[in-house]
C-alpha positions as a LaTeX table, in Angstrom:
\begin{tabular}{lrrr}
\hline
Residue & $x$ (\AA) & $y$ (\AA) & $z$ (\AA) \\
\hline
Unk1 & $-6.58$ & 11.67 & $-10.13$ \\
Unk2 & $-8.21$ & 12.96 & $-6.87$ \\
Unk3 & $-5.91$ & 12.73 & $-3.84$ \\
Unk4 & $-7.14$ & 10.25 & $-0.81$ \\
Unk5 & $-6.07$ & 10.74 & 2.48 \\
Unk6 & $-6.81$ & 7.79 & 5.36 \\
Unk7 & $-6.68$ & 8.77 & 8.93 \\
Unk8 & $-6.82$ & 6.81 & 12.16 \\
Unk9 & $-8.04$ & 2.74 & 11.18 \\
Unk10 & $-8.45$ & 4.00 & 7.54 \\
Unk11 & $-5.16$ & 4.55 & 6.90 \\
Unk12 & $-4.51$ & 0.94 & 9.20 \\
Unk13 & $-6.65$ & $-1.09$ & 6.76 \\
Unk14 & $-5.27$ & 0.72 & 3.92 \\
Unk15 & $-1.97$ & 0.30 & 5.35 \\
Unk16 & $-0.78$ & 3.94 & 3.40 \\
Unk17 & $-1.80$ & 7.28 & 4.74 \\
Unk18 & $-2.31$ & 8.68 & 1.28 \\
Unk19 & $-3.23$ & 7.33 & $-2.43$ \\
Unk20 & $-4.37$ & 8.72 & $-5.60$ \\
Unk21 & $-7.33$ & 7.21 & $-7.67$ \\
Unk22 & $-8.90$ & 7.82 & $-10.80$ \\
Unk23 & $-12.62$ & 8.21 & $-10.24$ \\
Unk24 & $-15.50$ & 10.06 & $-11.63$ \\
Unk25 & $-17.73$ & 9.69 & $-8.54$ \\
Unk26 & $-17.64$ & 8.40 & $-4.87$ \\
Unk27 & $-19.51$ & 5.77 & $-5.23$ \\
Unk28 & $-16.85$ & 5.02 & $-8.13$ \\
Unk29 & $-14.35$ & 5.70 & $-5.37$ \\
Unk30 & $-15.85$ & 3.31 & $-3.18$ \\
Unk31 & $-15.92$ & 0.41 & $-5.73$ \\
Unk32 & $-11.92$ & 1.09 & $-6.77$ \\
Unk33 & $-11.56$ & 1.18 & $-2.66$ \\
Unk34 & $-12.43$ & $-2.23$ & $-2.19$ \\
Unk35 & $-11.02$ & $-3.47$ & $-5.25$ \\
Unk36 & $-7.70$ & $-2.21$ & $-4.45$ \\
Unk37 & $-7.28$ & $-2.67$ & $-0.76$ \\
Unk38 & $-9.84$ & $-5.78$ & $-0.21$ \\
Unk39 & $-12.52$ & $-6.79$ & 2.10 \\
Unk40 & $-10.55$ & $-5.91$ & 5.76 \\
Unk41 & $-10.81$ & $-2.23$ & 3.84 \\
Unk42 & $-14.28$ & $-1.96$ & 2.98 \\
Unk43 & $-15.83$ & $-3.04$ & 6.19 \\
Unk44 & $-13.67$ & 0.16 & 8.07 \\
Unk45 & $-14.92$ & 2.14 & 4.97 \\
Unk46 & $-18.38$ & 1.34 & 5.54 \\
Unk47 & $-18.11$ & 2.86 & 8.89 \\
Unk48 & $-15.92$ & 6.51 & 7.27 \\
Unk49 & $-17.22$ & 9.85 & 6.51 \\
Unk50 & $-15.87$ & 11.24 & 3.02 \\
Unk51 & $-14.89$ & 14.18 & 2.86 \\
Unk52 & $-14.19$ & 16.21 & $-0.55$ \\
Unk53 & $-12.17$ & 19.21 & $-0.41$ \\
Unk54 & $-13.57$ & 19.20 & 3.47 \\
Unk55 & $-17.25$ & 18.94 & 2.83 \\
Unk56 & $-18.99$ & 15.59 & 3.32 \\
Unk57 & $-20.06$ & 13.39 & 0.83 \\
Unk58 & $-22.74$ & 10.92 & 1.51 \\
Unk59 & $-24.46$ & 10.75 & $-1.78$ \\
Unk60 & $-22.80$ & 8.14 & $-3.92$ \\
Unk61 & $-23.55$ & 10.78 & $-6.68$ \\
Unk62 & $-21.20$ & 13.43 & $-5.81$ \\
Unk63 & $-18.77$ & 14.01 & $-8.50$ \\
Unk64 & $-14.90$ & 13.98 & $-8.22$ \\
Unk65 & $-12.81$ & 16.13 & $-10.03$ \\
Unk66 & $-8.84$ & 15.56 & $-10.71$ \\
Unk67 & $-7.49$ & 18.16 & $-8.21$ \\
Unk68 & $-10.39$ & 17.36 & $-5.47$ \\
Unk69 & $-8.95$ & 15.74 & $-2.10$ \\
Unk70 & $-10.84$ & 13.13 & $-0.09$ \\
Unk71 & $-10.49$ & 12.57 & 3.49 \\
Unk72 & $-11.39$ & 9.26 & 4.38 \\
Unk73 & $-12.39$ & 9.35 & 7.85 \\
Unk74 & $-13.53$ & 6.90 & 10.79 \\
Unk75 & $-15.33$ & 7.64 & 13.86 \\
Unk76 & $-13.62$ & 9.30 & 16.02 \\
Unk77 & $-14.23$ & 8.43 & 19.90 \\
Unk78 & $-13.17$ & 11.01 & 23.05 \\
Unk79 & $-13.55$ & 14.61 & 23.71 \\
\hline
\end{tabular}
């Protein structure tokens, strides 16, 4: 099960900073996302960068692996 980790309005809509999730691909990940934590979720979501194991996934393709950690992560605003 990969490890998920919400920051900032993630982890708000999620309403957990962390989860674990059995999925074979992001865009897997994605579906189980909304499924799980409902609508309020996946709009914030639709506005995150992914992150596996700190490189950013934006291809719904990219594969997830059991040990792999996913930063789920909103725009960030400031400087």
């Amino acid at each position: 099960m990969a490890t998920l980790r919400f920051f900032a309005g993630a982890a708000e809509a999620a309403q957990t900073e962390t989860a674990t999730l059995d999925a074979g691909t992001i865009g897997e990940l994605r579906t189980q996302l909304g499924e799980h934590y409902g609508s309020k979720f996946v709009r914030v979501l639709g506005l995150c960068s992914l992150l596996v194991n700190g490189a950013r996934a934006s291809d719904d393709a990219v594969t997830l692996a059991p040990t792999d950690t996913v930063d789920v992560l909103p725009p960030f605003a400031g400087g």
